[in-house]
Backbone as ProteinMPNN parsed JSONL, in Angstrom:
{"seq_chain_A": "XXXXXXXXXXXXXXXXXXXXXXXXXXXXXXXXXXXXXXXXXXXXXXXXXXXXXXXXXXXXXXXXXXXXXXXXXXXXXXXXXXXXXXXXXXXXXXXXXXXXXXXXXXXX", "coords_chain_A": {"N_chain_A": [[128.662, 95.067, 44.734], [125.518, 95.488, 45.917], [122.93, 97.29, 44.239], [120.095, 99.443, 44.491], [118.075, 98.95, 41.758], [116.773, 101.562, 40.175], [116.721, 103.357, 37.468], [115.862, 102.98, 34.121], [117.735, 102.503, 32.348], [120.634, 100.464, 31.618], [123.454, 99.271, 32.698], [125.351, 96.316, 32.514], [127.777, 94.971, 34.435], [130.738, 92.751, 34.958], [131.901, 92.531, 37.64], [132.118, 93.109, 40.999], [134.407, 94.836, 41.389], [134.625, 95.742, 38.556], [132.275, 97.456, 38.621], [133.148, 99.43, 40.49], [134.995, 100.277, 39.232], [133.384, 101.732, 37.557], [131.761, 103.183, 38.44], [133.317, 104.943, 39.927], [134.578, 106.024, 37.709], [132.579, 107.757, 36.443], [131.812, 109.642, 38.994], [134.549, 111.146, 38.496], [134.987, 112.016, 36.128], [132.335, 113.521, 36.043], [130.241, 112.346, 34.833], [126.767, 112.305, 34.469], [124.804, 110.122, 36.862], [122.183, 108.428, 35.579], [121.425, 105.958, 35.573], [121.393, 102.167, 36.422], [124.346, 100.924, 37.834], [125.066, 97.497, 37.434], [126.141, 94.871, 39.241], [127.322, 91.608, 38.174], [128.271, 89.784, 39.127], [130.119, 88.245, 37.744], [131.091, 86.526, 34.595], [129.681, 84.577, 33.36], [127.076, 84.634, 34.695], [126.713, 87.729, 33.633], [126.401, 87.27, 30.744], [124.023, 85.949, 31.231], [121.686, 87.52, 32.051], [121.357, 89.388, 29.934], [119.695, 88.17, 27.941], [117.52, 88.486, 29.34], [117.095, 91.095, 30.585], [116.668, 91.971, 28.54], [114.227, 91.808, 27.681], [112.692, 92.834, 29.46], [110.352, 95.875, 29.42], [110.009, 97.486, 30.391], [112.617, 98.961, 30.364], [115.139, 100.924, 28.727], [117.347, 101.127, 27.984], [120.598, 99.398, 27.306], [123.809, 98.386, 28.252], [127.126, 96.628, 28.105], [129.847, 95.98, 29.516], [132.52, 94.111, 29.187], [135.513, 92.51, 30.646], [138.398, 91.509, 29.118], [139.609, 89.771, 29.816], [142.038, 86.981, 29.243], [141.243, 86.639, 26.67], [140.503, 88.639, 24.231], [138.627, 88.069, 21.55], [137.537, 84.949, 22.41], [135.84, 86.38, 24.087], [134.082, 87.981, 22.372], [133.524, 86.388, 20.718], [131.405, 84.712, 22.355], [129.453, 86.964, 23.448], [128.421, 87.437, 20.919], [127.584, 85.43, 19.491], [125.31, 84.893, 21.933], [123.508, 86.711, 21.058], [123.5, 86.825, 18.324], [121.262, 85.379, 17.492], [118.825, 87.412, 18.13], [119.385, 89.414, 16.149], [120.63, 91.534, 16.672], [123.474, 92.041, 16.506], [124.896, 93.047, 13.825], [124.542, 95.964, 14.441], [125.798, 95.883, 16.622], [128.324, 95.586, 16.142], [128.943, 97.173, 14.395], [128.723, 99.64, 16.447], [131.047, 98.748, 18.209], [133.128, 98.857, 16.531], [133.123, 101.466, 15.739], [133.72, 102.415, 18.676], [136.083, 101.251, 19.089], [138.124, 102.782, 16.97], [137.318, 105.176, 18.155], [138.366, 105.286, 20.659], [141.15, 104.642, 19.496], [142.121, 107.288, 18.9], [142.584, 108.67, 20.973], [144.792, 107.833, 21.872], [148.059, 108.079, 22.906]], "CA_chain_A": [[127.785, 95.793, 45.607], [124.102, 95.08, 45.326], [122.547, 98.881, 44.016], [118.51, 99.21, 43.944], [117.612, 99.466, 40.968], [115.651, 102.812, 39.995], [116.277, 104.204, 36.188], [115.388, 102.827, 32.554], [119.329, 102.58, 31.658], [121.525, 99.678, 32.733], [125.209, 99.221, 32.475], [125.982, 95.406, 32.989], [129.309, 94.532, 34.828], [131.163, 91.732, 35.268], [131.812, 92.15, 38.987], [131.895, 93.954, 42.14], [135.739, 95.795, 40.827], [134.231, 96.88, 37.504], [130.829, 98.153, 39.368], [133.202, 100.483, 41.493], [135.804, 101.216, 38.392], [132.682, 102.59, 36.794], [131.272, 104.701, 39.607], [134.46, 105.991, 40.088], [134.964, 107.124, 36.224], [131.33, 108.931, 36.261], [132.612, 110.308, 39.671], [135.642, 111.736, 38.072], [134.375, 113.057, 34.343], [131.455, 113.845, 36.105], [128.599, 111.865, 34.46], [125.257, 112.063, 35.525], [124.216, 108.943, 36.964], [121.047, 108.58, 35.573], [121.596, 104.644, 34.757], [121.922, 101.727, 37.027], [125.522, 100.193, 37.313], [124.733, 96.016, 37.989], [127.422, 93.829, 39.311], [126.19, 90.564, 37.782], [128.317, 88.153, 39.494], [130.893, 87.259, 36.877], [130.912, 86.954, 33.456], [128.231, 83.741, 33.006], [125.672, 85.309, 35.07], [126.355, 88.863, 33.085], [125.614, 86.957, 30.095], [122.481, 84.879, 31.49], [121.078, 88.517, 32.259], [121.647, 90.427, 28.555], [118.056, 88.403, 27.476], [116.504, 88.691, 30.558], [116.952, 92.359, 30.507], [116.124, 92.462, 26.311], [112.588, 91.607, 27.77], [111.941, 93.989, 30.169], [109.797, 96.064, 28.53], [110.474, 98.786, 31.237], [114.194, 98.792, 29.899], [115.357, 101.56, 27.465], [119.054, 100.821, 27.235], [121.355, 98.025, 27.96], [124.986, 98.378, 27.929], [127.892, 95.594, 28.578], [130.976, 95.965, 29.878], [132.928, 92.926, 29.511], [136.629, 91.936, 30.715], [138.841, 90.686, 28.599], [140.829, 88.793, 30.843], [142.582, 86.675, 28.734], [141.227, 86.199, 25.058], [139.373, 89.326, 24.046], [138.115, 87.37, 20.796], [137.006, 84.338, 22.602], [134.443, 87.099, 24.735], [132.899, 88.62, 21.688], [132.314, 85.375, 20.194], [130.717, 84.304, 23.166], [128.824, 88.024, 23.201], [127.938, 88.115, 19.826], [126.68, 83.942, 19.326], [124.326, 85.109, 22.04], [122.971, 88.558, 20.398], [122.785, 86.443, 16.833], [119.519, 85.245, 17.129], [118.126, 88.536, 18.274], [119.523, 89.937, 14.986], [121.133, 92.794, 16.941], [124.739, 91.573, 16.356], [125.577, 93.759, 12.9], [124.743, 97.161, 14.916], [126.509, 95.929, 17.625], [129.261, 95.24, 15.744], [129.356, 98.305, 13.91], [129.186, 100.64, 17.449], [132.276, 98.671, 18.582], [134.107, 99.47, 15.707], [133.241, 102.945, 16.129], [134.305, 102.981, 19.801], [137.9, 101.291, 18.807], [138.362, 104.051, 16.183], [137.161, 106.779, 19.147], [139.88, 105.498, 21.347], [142.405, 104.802, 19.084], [142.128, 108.548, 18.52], [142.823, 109.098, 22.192], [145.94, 107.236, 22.27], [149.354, 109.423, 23.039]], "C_chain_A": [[126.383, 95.765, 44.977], [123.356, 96.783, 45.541], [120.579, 97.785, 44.049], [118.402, 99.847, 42.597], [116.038, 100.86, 40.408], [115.722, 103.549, 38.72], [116.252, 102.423, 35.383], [116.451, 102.1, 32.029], [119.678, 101.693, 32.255], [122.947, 99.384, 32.147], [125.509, 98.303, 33.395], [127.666, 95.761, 33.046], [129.963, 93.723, 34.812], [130.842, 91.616, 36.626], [131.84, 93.549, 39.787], [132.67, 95.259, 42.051], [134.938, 96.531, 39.877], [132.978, 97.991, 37.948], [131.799, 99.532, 40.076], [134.092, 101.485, 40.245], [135.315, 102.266, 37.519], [132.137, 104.086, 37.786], [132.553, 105.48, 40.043], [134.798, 107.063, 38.781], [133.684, 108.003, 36.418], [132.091, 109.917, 37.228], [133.546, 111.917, 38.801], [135.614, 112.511, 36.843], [133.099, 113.587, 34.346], [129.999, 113.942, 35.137], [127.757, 111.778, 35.321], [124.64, 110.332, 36.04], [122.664, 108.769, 36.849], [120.776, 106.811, 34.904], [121.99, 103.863, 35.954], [123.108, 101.106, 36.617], [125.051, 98.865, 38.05], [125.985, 94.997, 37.825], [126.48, 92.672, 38.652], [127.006, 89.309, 37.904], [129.566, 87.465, 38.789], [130.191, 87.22, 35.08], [129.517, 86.103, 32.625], [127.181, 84.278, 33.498], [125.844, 86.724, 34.098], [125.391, 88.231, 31.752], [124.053, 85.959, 29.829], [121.833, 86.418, 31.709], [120.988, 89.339, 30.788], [120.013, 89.651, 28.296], [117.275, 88.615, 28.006], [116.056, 90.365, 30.461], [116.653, 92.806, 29.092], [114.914, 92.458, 26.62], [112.092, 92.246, 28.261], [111.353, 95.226, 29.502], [110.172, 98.058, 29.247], [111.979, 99.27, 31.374], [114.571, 99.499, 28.8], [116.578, 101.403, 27.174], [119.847, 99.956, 27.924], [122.849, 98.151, 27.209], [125.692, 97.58, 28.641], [128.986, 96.645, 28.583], [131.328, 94.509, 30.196], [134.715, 92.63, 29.929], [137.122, 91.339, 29.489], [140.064, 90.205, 28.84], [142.197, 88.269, 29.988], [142.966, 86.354, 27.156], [139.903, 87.184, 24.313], [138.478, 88.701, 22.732], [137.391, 86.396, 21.051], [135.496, 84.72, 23.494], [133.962, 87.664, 23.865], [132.224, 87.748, 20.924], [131.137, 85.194, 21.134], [129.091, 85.167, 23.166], [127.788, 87.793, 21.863], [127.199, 86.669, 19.111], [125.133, 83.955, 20.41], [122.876, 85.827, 21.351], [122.714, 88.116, 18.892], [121.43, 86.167, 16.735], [118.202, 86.313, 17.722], [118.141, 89.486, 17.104], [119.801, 91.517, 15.304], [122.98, 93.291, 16.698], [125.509, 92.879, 14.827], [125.695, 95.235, 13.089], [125.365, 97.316, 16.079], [128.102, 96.092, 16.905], [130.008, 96.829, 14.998], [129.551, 99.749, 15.321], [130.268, 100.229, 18.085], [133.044, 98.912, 17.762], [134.6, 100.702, 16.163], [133.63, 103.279, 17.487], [135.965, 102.459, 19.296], [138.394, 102.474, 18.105], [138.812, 105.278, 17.248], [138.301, 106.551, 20.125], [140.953, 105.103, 21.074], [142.843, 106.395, 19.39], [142.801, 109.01, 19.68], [144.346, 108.921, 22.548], [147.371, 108.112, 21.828], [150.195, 108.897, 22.619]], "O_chain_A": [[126.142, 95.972, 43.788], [123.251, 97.365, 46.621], [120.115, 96.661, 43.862], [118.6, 101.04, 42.364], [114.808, 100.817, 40.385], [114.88, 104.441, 38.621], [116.483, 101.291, 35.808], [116.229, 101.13, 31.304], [119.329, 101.642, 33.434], [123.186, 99.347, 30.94], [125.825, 98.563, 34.556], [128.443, 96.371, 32.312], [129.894, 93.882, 33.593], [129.902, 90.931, 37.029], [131.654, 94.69, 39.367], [132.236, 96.37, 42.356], [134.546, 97.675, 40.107], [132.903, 99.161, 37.573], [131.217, 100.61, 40.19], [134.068, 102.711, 40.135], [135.912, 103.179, 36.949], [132.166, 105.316, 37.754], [132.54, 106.633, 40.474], [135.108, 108.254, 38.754], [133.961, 109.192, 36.572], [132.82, 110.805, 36.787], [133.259, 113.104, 38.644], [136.222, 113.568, 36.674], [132.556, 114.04, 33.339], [129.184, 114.814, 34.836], [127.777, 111.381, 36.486], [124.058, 109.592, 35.247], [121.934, 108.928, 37.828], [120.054, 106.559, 33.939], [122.797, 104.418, 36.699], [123.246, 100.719, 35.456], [124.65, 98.996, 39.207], [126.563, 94.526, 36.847], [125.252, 92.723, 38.587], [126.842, 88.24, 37.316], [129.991, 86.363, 39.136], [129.179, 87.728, 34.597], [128.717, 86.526, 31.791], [126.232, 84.445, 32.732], [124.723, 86.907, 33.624], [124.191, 88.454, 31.59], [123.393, 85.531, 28.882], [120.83, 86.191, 31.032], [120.095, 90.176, 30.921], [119.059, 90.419, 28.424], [116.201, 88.959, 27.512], [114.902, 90.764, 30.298], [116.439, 93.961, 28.721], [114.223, 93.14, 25.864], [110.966, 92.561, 27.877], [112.247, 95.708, 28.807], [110.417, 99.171, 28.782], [112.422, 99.867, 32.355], [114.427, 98.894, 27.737], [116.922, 101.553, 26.001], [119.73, 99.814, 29.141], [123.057, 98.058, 26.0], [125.331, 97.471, 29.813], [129.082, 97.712, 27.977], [130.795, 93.806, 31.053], [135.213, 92.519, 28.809], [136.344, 90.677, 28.802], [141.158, 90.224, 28.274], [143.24, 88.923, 29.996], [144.006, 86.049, 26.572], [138.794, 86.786, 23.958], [137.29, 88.917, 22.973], [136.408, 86.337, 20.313], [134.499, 84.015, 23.646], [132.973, 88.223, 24.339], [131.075, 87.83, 20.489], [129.998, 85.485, 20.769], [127.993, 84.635, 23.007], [126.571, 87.975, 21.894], [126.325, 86.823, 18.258], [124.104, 83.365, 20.079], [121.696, 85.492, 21.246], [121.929, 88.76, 18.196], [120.619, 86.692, 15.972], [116.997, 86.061, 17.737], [117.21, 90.271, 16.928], [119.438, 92.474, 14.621], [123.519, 94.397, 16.716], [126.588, 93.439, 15.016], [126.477, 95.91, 12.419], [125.563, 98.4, 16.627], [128.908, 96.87, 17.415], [131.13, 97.328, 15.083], [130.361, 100.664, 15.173], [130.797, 101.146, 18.713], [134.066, 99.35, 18.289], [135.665, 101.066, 16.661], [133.923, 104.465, 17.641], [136.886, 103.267, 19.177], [139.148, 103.202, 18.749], [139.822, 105.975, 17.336], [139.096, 107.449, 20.402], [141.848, 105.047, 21.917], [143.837, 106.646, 20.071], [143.695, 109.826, 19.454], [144.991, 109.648, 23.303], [147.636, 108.627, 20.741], [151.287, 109.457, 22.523]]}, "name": "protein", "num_of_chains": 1, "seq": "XXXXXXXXXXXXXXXXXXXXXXXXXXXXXXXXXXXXXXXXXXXXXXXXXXXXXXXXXXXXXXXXXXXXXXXXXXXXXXXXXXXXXXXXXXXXXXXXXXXXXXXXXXXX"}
C-alpha cells in the first residue's frame, strides 16, 4: 500500500504483508505512529532504498525490517556488505544482538 509520506522516521518493509503486519502490531500495543511504514517492493528495491534514504538529509531515523524467508544469514550478509562502507555495520551489529537477547527473554 502506497502511504504519503509525512514524518522524519521511516520503517522500511519488504512488502505490502509486512507494511500491514506492522500497522497492525502498532494498532494492537498501541504505538504512536509518528513514523512512516514504506512497502518497498520486495527485498532488492528495500535494499536499493537504505542509501537513498542515508542521504536525505530530512531523515532522522531509518529502520529495516527484513524477511528471512529462507537463509536468515545469507540477508544480513547481504544487509551488512551494503552498510560496510558507510562504517555503520559494528553499531548495527551490536543493536541486533541486543534485540536477539531482548526477545530471547520473551520466549515461554
Amino acid at each position: 500500500m502506497k502511504v504519503k509520506e509525512q514524518f522524519n522516521k521511516k520503517l522500511l518493509v519488504e512488502g505490502n504483508d509486512d507494511q500491514h503486519v506492522m500497522l497492525a502490531l502498532c494498532e494492537k500495543f498501541k504505538i504512536s505512529e509518528d513514523f512512516d511504514i514504506i512497502d518497498s517492493g520486495g527485498i532488492d528495491n528495500l535494499l536499493l532504498q537504505i542509501p537513498l534514504k542515508l542521504k536525505q538529509l530530512s531523515i532522522s531515523t531509518i529502520a529495516v525490517i527484513i524477511d528471512a524467508d529462507l537463509d536468515i544469514k545469507s540477508r544480513w550478509t547481504s544487509l551488512s556488505n551494503l552498510l560496510a562502507p558507510l562504517r555503520i555495520v559494528d553499531r548495527i551489529s551490536l543493536r541486533r544482538s541486543m534485540k536477539i537477547r531482548c526477545l530471547n527473554s520473551f520466549k515461554r
